[in-house]
TIGUNU-194324 format. One record per residue: x negated, y negated, z negated of N, C-alpha, C in turn; residue number from 0; chain. Coordinates in Angstrom, 3 decimals, m for minus. Example, Ala and Ser with C-alpha at 12.3 -4.5 7.8 and 13.67 -1.06 7.14 Angstrom:
! residues 2
+----------+----------+----------+----------+----------+----------+----------+----------+----------+-----+---+
!       nX !       nY !       nZ !      caX !      caY !      caZ !       cX !       cY !       cZ !   k ! c !
+----------+----------+----------+----------+----------+----------+----------+----------+----------+-----+---+
!  m13.190 !    5.690 !   m7.800 !  m12.300 !    4.500 !   m7.800 !  m13.200 !    3.300 !   m7.800 !   0 ! A !
!  m12.850 !    2.250 !   m7.080 !  m13.670 !    1.060 !   m7.140 !  m12.900 !   m0.030 !   m7.870 !   1 ! A !
+----------+----------+----------+----------+----------+----------+----------+----------+----------+-----+---+
END
This chain:
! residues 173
+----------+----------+----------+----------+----------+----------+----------+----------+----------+-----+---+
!       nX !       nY !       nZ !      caX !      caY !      caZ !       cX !       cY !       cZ !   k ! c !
+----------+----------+----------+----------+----------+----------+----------+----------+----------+-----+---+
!   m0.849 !    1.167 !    0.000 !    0.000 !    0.000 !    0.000 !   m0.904 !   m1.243 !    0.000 !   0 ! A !
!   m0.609 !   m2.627 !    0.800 !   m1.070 !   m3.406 !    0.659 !   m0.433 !   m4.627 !    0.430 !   1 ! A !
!   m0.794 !   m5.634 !   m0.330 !    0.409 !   m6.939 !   m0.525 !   m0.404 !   m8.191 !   m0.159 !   2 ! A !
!    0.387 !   m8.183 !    0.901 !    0.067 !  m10.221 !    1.270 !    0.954 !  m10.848 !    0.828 !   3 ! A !
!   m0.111 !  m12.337 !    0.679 !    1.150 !  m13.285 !    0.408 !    1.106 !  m14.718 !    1.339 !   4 ! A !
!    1.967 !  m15.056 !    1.764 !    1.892 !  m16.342 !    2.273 !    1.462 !  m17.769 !    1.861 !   5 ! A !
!    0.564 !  m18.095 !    1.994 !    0.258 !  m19.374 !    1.528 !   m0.635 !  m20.310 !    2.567 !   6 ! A !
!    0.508 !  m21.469 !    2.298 !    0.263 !  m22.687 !    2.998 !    0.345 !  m23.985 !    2.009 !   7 ! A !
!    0.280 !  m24.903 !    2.521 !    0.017 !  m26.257 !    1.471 !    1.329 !  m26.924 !    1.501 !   8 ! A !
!    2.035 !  m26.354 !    2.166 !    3.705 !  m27.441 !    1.444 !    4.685 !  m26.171 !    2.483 !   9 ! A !
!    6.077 !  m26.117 !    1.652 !    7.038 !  m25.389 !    2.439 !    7.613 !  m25.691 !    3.757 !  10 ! A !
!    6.856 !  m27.241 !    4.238 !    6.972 !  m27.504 !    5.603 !    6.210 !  m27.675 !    6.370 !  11 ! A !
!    4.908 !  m27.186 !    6.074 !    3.721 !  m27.131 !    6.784 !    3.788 !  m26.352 !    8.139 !  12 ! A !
!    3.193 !  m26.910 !    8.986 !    3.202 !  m25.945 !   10.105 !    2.392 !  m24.898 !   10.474 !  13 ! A !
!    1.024 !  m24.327 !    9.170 !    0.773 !  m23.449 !    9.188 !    0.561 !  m22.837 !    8.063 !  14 ! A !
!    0.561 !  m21.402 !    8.202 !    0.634 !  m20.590 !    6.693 !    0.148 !  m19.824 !    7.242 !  15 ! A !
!   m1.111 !  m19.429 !    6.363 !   m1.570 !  m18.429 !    6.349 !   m0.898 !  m16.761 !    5.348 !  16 ! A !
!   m1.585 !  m15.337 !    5.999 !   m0.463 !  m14.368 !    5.545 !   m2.493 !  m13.322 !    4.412 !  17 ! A !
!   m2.393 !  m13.599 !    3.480 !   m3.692 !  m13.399 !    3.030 !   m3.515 !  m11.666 !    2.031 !  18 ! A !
!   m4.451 !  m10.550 !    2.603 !   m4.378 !   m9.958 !    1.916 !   m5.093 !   m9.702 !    0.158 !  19 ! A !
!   m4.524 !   m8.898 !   m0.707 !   m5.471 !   m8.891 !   m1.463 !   m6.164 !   m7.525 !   m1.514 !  20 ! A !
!   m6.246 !   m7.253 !   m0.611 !   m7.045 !   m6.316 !   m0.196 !   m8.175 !   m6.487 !    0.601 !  21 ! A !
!   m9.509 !   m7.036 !    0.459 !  m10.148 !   m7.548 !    1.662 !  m10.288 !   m6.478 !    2.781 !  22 ! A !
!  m10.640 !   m5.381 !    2.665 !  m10.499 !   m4.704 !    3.989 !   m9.709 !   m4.816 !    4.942 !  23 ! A !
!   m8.376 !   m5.657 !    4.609 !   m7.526 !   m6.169 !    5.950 !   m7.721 !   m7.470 !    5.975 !  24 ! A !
!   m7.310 !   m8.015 !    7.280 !   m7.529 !   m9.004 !    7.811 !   m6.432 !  m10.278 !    7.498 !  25 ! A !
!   m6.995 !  m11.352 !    7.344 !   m6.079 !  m12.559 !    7.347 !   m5.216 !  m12.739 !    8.586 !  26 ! A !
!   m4.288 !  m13.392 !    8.505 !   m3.428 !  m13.333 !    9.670 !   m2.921 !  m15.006 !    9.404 !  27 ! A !
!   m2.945 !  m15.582 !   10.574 !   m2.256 !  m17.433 !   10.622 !   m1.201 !  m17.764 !   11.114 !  28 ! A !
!   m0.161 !  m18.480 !   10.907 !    0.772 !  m18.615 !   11.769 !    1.240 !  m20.038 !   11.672 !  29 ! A !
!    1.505 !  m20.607 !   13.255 !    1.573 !  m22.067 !   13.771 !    2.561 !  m22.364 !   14.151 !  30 ! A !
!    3.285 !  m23.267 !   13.633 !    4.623 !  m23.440 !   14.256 !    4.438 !  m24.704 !   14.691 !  31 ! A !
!    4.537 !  m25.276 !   15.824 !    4.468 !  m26.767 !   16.292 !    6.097 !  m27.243 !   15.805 !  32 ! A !
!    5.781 !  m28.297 !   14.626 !    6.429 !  m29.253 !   14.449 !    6.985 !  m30.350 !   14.837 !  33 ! A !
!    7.981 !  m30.779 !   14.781 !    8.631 !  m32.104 !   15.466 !    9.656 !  m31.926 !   16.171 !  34 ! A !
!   10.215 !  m32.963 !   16.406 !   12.112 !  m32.299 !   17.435 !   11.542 !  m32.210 !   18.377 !  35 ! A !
!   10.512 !  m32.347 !   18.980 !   10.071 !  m32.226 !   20.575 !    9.832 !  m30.355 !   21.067 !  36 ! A !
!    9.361 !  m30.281 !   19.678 !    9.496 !  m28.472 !   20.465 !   10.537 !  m27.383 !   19.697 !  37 ! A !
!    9.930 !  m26.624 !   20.717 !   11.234 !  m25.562 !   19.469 !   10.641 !  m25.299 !   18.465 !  38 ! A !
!   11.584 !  m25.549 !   17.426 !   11.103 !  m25.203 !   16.079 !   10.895 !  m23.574 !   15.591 !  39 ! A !
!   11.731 !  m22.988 !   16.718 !   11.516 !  m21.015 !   16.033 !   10.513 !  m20.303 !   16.632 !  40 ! A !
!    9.548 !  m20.882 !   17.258 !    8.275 !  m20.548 !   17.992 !    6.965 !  m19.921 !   17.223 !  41 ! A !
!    6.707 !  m19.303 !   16.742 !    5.319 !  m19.273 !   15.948 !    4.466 !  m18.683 !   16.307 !  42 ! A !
!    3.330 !  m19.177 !   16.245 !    1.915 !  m18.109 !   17.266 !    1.275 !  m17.591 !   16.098 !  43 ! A !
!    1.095 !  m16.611 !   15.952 !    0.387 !  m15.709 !   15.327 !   m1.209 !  m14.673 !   15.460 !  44 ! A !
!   m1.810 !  m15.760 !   14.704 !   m3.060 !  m15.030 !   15.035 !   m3.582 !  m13.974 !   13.957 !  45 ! A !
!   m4.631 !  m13.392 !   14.457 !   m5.475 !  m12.396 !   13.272 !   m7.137 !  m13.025 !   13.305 !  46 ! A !
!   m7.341 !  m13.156 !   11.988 !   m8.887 !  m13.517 !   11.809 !   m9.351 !  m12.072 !   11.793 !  47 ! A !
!  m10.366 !  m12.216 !   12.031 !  m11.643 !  m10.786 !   12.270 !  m12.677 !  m11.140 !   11.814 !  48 ! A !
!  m13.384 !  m11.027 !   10.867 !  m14.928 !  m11.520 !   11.076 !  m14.778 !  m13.222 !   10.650 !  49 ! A !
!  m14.362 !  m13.995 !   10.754 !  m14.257 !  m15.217 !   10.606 !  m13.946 !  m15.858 !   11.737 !  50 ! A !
!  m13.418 !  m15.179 !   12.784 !  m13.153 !  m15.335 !   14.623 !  m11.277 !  m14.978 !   14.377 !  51 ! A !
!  m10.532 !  m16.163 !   14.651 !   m9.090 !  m16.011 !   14.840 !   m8.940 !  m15.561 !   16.350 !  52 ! A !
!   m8.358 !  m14.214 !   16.547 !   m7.288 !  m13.663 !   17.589 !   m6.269 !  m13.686 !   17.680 !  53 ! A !
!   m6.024 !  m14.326 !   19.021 !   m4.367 !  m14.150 !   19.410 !   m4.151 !  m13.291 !   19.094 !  54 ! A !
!   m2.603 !  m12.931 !   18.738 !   m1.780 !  m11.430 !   18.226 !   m0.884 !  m11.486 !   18.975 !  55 ! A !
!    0.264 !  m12.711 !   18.844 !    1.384 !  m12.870 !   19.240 !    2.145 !  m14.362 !   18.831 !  56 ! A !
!    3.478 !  m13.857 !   19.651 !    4.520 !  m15.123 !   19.155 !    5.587 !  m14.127 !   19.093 !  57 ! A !
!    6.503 !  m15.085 !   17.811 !    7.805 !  m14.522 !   17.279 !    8.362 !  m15.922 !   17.377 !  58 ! A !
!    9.376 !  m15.130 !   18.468 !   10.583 !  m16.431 !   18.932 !   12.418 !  m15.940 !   18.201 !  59 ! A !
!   12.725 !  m16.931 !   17.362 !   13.601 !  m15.790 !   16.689 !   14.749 !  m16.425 !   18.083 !  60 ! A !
!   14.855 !  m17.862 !   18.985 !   16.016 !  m17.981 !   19.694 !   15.901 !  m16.842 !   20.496 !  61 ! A !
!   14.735 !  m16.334 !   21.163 !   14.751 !  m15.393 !   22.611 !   14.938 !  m14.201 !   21.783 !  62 ! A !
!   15.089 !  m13.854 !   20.270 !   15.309 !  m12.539 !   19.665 !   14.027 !  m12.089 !   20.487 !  63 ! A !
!   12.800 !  m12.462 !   20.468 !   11.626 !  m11.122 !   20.851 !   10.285 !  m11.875 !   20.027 !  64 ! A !
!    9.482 !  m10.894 !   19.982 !    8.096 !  m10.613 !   19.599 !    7.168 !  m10.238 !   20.119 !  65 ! A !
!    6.003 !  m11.086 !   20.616 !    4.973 !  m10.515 !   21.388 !    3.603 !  m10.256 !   20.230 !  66 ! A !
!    3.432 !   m8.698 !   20.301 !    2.220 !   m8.363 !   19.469 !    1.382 !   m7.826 !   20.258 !  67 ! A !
!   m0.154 !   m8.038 !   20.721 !   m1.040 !   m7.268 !   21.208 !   m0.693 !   m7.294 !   22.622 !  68 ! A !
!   m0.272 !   m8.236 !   23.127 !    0.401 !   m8.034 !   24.638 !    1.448 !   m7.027 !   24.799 !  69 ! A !
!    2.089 !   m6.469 !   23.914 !    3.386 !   m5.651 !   24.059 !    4.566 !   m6.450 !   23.539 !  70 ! A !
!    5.917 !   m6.912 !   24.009 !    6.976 !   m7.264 !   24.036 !    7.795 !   m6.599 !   23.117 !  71 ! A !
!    8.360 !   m6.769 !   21.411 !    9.006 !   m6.130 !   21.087 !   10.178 !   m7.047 !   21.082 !  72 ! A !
!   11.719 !   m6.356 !   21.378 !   13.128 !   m7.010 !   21.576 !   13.611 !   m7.183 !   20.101 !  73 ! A !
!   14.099 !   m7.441 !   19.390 !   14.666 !   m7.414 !   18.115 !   16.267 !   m7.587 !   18.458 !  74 ! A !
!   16.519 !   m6.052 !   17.979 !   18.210 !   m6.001 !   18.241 !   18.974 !   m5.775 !   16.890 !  75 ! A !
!   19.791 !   m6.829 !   16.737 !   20.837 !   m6.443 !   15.736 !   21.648 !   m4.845 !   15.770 !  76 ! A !
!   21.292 !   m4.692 !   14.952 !   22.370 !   m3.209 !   14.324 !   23.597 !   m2.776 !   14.566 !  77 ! A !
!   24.546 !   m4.243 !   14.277 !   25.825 !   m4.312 !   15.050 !   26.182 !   m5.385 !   14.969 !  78 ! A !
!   27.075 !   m6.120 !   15.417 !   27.463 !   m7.271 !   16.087 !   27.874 !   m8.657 !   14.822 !  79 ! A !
!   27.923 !   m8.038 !   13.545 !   27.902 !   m9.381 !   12.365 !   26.784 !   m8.733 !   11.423 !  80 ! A !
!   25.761 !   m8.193 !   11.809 !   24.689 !   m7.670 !   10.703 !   23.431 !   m9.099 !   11.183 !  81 ! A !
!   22.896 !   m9.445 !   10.066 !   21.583 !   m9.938 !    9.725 !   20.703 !   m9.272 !    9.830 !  82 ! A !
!   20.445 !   m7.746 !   10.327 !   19.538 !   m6.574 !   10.162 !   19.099 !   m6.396 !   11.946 !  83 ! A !
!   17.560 !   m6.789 !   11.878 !   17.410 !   m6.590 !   13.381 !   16.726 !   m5.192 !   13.457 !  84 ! A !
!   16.692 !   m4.443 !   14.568 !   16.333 !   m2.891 !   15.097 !   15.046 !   m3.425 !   15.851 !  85 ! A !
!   13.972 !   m2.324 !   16.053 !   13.241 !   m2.310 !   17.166 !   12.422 !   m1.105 !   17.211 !  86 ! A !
!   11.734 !   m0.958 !   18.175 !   10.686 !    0.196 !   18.671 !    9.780 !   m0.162 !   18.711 !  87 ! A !
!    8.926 !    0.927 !   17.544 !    7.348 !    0.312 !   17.259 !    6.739 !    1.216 !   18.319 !  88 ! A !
!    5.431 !    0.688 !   18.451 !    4.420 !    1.666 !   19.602 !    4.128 !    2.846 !   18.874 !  89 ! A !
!    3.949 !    3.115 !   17.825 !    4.185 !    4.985 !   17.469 !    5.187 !    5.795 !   17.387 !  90 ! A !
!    6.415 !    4.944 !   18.352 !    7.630 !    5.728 !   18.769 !    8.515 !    5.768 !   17.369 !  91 ! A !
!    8.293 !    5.230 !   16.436 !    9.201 !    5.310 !   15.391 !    9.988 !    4.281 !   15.117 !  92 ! A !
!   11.621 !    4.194 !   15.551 !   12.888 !    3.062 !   15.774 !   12.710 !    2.356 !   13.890 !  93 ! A !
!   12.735 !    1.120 !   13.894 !   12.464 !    0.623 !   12.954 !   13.282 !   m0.623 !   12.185 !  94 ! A !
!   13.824 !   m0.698 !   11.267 !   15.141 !   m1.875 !   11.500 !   14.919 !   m2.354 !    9.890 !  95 ! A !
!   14.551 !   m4.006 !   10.121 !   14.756 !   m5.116 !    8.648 !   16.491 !   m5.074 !    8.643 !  96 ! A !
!   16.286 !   m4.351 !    7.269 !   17.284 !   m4.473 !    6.566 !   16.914 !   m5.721 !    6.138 !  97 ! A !
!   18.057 !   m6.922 !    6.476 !   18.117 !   m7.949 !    5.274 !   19.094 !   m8.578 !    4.620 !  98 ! A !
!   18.660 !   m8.773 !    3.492 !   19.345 !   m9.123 !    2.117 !   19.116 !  m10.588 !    1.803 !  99 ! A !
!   20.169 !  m11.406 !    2.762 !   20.370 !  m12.946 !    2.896 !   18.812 !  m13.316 !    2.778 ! 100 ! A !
!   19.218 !  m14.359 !    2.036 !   18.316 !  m15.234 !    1.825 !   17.101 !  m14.881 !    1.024 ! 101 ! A !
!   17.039 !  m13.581 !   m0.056 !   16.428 !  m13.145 !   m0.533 !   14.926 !  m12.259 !    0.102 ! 102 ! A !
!   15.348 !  m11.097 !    1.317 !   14.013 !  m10.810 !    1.997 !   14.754 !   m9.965 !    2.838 ! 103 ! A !
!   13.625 !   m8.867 !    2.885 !   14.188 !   m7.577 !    3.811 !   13.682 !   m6.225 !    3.727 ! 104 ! A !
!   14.082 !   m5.343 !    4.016 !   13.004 !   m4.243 !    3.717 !   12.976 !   m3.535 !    5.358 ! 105 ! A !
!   11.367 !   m3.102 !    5.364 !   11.299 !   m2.564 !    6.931 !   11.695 !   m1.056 !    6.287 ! 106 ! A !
!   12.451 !   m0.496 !    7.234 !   12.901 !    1.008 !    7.283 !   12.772 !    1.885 !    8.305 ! 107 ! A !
!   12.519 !    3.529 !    8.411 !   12.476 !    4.170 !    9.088 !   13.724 !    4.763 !    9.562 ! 108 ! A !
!   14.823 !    4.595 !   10.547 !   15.981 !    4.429 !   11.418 !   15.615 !    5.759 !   11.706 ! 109 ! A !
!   17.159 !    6.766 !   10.982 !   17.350 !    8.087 !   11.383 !   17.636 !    8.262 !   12.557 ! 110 ! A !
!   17.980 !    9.691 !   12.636 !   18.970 !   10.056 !   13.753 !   20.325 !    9.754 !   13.897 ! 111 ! A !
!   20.576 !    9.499 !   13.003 !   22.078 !    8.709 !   12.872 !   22.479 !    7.435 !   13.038 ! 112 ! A !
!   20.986 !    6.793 !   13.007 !   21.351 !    5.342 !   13.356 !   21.497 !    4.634 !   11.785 ! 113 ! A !
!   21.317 !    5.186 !   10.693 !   21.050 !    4.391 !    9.239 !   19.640 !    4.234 !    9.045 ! 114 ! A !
!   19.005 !    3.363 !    8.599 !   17.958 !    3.476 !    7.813 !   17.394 !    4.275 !    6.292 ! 115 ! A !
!   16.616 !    4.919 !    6.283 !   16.717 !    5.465 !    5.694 !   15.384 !    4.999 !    4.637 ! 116 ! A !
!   16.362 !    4.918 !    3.192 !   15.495 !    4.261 !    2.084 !   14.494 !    4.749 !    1.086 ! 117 ! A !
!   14.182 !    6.434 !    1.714 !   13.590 !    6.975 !    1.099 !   11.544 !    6.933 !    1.849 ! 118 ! A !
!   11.983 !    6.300 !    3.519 !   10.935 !    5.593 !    4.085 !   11.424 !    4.462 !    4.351 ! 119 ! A !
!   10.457 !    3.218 !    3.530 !   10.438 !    1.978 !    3.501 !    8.890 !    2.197 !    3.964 ! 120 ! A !
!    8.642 !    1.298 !    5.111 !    7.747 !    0.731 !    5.790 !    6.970 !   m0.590 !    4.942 ! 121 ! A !
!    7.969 !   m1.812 !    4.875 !    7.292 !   m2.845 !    4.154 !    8.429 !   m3.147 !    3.959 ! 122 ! A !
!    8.439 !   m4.561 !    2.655 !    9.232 !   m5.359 !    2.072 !    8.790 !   m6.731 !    2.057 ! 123 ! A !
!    9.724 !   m7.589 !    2.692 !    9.549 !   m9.245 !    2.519 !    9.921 !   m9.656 !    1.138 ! 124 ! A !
!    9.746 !  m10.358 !    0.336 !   10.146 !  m11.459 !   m0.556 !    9.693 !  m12.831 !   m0.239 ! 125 ! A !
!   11.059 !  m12.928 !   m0.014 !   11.166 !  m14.962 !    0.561 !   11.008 !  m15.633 !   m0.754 ! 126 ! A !
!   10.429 !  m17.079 !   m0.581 !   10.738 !  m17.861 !   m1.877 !   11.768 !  m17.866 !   m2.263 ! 127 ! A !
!   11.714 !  m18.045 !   m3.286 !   13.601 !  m18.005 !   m4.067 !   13.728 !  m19.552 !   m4.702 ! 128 ! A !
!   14.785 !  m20.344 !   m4.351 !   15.253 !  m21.434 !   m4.300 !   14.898 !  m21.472 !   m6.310 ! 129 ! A !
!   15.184 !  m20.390 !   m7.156 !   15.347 !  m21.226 !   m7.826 !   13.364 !  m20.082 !   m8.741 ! 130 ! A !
!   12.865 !  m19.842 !   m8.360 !   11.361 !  m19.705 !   m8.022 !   10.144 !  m20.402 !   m7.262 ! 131 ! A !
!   10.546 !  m21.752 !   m6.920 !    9.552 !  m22.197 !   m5.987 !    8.297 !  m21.821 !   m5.930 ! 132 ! A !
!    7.275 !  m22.034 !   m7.260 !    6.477 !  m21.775 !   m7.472 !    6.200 !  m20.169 !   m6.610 ! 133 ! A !
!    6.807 !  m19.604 !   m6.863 !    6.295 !  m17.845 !   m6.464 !    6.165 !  m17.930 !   m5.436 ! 134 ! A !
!    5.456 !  m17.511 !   m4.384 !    5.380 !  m17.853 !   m2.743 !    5.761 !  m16.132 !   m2.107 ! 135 ! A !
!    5.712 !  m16.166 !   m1.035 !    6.590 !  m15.260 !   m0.502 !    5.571 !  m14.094 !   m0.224 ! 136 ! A !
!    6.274 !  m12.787 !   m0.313 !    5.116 !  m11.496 !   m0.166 !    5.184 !  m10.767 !    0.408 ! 137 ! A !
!    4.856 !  m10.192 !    1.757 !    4.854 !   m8.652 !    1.989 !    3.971 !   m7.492 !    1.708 ! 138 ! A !
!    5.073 !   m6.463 !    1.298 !    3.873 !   m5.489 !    0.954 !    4.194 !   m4.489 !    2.245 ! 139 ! A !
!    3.207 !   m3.637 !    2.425 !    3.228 !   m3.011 !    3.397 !    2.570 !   m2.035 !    3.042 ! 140 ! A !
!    3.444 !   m0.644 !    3.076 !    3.222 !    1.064 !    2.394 !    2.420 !    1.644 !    3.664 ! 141 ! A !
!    2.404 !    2.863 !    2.959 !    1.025 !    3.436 !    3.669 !    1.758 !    3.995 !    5.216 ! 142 ! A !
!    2.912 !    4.213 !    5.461 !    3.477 !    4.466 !    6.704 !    3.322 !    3.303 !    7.600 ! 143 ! A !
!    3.416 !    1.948 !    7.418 !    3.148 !    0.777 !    8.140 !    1.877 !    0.315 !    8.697 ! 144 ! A !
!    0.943 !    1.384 !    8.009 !   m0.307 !    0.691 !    7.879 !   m0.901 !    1.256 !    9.579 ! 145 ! A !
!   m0.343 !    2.216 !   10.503 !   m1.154 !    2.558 !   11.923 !   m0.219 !    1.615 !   12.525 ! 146 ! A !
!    0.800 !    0.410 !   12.507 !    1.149 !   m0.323 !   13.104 !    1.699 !   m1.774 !   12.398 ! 147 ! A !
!    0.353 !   m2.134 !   11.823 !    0.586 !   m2.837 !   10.567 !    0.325 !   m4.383 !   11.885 ! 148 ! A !
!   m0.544 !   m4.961 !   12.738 !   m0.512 !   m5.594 !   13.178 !    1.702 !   m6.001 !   13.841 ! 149 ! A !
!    2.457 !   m4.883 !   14.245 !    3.499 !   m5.478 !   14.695 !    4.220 !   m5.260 !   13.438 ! 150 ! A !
!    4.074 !   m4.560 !   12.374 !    5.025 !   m5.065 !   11.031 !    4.437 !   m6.870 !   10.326 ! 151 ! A !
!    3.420 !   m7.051 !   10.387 !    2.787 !   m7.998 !   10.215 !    4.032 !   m9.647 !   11.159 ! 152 ! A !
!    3.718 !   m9.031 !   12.213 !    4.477 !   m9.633 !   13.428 !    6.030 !   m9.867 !   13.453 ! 153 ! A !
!    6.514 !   m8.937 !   12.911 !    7.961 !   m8.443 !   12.832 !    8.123 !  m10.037 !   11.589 ! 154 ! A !
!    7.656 !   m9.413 !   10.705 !    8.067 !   m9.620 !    9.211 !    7.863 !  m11.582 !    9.264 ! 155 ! A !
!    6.757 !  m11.783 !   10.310 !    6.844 !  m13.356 !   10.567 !    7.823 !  m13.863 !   11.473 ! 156 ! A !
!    8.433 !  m12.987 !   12.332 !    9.799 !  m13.163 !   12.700 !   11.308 !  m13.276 !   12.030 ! 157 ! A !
!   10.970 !  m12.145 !   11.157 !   11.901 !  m12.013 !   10.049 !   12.087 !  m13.389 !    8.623 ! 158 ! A !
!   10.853 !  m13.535 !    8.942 !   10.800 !  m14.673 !    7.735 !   11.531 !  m16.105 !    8.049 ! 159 ! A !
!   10.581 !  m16.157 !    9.276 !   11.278 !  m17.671 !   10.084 !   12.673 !  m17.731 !   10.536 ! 160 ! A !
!   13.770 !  m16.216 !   10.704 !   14.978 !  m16.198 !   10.692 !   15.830 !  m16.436 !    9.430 ! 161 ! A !
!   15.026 !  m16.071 !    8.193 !   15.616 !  m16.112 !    6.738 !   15.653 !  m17.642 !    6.583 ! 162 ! A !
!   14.375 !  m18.256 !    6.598 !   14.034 !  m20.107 !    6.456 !   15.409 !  m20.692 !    7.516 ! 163 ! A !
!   15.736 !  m20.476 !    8.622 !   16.458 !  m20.898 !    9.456 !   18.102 !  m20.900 !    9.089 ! 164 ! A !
!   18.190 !  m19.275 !    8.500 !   19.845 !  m19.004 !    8.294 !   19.787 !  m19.876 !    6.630 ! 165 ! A !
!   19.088 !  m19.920 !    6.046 !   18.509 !  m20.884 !    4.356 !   19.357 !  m22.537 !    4.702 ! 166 ! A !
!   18.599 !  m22.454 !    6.102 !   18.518 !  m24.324 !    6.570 !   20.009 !  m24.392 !    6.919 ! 167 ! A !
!   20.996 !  m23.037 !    7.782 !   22.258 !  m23.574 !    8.342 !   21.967 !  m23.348 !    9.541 ! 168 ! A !
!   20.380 !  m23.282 !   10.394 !   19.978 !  m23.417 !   12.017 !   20.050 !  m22.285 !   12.622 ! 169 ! A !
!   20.709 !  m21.014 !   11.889 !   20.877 !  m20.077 !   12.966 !   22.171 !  m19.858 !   13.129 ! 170 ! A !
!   22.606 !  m19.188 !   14.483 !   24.115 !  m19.216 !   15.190 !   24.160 !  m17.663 !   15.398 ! 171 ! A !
!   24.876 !  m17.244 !   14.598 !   25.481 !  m16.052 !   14.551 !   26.895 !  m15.457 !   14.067 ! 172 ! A !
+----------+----------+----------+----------+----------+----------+----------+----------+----------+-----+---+
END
């Protein structure tokens, strides 16, 4: 298991870094260009290596997609009034944020039936909590996440910037 946490210098900063406390994994950055001039649900997501930031991706929550590693993941709702988006990771295992409003989400391993199933949890978000400011937001990420930890990484900064958005009133669903 590993736990990052997000930290940036104000809750409207346009970048936050995703820092493990694990040093054997890598820091991860994410940029959101600020101002009414661009879209605000845009975020580029890089990975530090070495002290060298790599492109990873962007998580666009309007186009519902995620680009990690040059692969395109779609983020599909579950069913037609769920907050819970679905997708297909590159080790073929269907994968769906359960989320729990405003609070976070948990990544799950999506049976054959089409439920998630809570006995494999992938990772867990914790968003700031309105009445926690101080605590900053965390993902942990279990040892099943960890051979596709770059697009849970990815996911979960998609997932986050949809929680901040439906928080604000700015998402249409």
């Amino acid at each position: 298991m590993v736990v990052f946490t997000f930290v940036s210098e104000s809750s409207h900063a346009g970048h936050i870094e995703l820092v493990p406390e694990d040093s054997r994994y890598s820091t991860y950055a994410m940029d959101r260009r600020t101002g009414w001039t661009h879209e605000r649900d845009d975020i580029s997501i890089s990975k530090i290596v070495d002290g060298t930031s790599r492109p990873l991706g962007i998580a666009s929550v309007k186009s519902r997609t995620v680009t990690c590693n040059e692969h395109t993941i779609v983020m599909r709702r579950s069913h037609a009034w769920s907050l819970s988006d679905v997708f297909m990771a590159s080790n073929g295992l269907q994968l769906k944020w359960k989320v729990r409003y405003t609070l976070g989400a948990e990544l799950r391993v999506v049976n054959d039936d089409a439920h998630s199933d809570p006995s494999r949890t992938v990772a867990v978000y914790k968003s700031q909590l309105v009445w926690r400011p101080k605590a900053p937001p965390t993902l942990v990420v279990h040892e099943e996440g960890l051979p596709v930890l770059d697009e849970v990484i990815a996911t979960a900064v998609y997932i986050a910037r949809r929680l901040v958005m439906l928080n604000e009133g700015n998402e249409e669903y």
